[in-house]
N, C-alpha and C positions, 0 to 999 in steps of 0.2 A: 272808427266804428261808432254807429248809435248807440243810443238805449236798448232800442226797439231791436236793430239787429245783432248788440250781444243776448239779450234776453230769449231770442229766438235760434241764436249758437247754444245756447245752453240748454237751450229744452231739446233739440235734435240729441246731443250728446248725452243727455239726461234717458231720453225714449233710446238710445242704442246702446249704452251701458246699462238699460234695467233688463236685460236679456239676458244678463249672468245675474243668477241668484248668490253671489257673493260680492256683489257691490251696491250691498243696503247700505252702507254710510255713505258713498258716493252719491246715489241717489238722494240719499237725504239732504247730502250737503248743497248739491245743485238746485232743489228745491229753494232749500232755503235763502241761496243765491239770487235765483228767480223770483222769490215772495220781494227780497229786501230791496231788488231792483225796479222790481214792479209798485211799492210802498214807495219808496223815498224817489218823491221825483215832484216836480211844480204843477202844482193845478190851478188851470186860468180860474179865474173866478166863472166866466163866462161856461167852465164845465158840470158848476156848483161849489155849493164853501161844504165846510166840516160837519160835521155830525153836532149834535146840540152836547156841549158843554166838552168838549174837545179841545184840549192845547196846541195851538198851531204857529208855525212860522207864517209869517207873510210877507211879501214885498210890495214895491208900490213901483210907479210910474221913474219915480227918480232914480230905482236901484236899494234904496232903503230897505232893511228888513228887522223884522223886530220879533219878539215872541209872545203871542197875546189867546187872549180865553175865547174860543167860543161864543161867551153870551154877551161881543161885541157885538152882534149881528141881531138885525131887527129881523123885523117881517112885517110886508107891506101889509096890510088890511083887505083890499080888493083882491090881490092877486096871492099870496099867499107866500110869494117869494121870499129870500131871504139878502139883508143887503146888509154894509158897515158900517157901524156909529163911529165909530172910531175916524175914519176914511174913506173918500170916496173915490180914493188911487190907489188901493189895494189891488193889484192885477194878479196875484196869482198865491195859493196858500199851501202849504204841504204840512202833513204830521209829524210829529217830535221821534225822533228812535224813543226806545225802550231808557226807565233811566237806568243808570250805571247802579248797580247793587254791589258792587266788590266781589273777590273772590270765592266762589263756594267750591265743596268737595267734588263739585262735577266736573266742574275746568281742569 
């Protein structure tokens, strides 16, 4: 199974289980499923890079991957784009998860 096509199992089952108003956690949880599946995944550079000052993983051409800042990234002058100081075999970059906080009273 894809990405694409669990993400799309899970929202059919998410729209036929919000039809009983007794499966708000269920709901929630498939949401949240669907948010986490749809966030953590590779972004070619060719779709765009990160948000300005954003921690991101990246990989490169070889397979390499590293975890670098954001204000790696220029911007061309004529064109506005945004490109890598770092590298210019960066092909694809994704966002970091949440960090780990430890156990609170809500878990």
């Amino acid at each position: 199974m894809t990405r694409e096509e669990m993400i799309n199992t899970l929202k059919i089952v998410r729209d036929l289980i919000n039809l009983d108003p007794d499966t708000d956690i269920f709901v929630e949880a498939l949401d949240m499923a669907v948010d986490t599946l749809e966030d953590q995944r590779w972004i070619p550079v060719n779709e765009g890079l990160p948000d300005e000052y954003e921690d991101v993983f990246v990989t490169d051409f070889g397979g390499g991957m590293a975890t670098v800042h954001e204000d790696s990234c220029g911007i061309y002058e004529d064109t506005g784009e945004k490109f890598w100081f770092s590298s210019q075999n960066v092909t694809a970059w994704m966002s970091l998860p949440e960090p780990y906080r430890g156990e609170t009273d809500e878990e």
